[in-house]
C-alpha positions in Angstrom: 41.1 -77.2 6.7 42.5 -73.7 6.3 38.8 -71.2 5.9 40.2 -68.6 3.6 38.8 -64.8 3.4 37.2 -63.6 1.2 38.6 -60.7 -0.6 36.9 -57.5 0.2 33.2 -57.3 -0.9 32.3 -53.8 -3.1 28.5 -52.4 -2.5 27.7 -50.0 -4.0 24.0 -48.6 -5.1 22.6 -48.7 -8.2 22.3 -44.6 -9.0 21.9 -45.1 -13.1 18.1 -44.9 -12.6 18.0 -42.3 -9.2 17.9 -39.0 -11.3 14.5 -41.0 -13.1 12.8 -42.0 -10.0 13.4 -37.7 -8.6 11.7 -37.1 -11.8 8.7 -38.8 -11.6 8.3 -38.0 -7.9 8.6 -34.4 -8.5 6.1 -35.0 -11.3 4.2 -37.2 -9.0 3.8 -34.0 -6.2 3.1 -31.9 -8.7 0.0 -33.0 -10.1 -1.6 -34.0 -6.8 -0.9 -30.6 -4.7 -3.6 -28.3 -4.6 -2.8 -25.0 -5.1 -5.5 -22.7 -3.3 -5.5 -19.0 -2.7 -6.9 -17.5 0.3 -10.3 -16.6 -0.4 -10.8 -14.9 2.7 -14.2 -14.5 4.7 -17.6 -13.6 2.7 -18.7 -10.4 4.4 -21.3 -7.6 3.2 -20.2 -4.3 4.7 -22.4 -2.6 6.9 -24.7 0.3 6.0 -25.4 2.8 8.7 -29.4 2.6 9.6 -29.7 5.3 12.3 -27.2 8.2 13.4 -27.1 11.1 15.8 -27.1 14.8 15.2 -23.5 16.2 17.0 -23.3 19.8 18.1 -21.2 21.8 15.3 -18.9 22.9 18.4 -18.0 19.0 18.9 -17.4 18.1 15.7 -14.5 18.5 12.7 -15.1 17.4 9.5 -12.5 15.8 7.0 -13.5 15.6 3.5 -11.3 13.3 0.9 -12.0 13.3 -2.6 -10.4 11.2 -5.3 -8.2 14.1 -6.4 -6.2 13.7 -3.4 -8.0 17.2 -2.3 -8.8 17.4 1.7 -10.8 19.5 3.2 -10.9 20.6 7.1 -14.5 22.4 8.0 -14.8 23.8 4.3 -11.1 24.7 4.3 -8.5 23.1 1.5 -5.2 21.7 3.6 -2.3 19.9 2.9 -1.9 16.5 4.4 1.5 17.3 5.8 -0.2 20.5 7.9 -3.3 18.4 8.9 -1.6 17.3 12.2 -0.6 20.9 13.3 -4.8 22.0 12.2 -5.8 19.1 14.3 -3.8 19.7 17.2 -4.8 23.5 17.5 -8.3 22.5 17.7 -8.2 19.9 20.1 -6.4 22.6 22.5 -9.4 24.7 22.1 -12.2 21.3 22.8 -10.4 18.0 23.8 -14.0 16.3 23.5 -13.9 17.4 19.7 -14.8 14.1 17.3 -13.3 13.4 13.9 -15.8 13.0 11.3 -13.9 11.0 8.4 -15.7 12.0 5.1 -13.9 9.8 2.1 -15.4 9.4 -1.4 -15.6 5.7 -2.3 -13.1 6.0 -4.9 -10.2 7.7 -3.0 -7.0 6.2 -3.2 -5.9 4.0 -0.1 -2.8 5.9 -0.3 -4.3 9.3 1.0 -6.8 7.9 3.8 -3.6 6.4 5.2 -1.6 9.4 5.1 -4.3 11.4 6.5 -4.9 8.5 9.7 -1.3 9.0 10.0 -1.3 12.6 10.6 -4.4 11.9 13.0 -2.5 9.7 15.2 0.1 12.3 15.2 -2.3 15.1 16.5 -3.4 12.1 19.0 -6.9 12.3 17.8 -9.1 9.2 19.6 -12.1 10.0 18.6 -12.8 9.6 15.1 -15.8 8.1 13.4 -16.4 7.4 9.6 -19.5 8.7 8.1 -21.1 6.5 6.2 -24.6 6.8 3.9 -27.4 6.0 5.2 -29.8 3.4 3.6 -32.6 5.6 3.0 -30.0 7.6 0.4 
């Protein structure tokens, strides 16, 4: 008895119906992901209750309006020259505080300029004045 071979078997995989089943996978995905944007964490901003009275000698106020006007102790500057103003006043007091005086609507833009030129002049101390409750 001679056991003959078989001739060579093709497989191949159906792939008429593949580009169908992708389809309604990616359709599939689609509906049952959950898109959610970061909502981030509910927080109510702090109001100042109490402050302290500083010595006029220790302190340097910065005023910021929403005109991109700044003011150093009742002086108009340029943000570019408030490093060097800064600087020249901490030679004369290096226990001198910042007092950071911004109008609510001021542009972002300007309050980081401004923080930018304070790090310059290596100011440390600098607080942000706030309104009290009572106002």
């Amino acid at each position: 008895m001679k056991i003959s071979k078989k001739q060579g078997v093709q497989s191949s995989i159906p792939t008429g119906s593949m580009a169908d089943i992708i389809f309604l996978l990616l359709i599939f995905f689609m509906v049952t992901t959950i898109f959610k944007m970061e909502e981030g964490l509910p927080i109510s901003l702090p109001r100042a209750e109490t402050g302290s009275e500083l010595e006029r000698e220790k302190l340097m106020n910065i005023w910021a309006d929403r005109f991109n006007r700044v003011s150093i102790n009742d002086k108009l500057v340029e943000v570019e020259f408030i490093d060097a103003v800064v600087t020249k006043r901490f030679e004369e007091n290096r226990s001198l505080i910042v007092a950071f005086n911004i109008d609510r609507r001021t542009k972002y833009d300007l309050v980081s300029r401004i923080m930018e030129q304070l790090k310059e002049a290596n100011a440390v101390n600098v607080t942000f004045v706030s309104v009290s409750e009572e106002d």
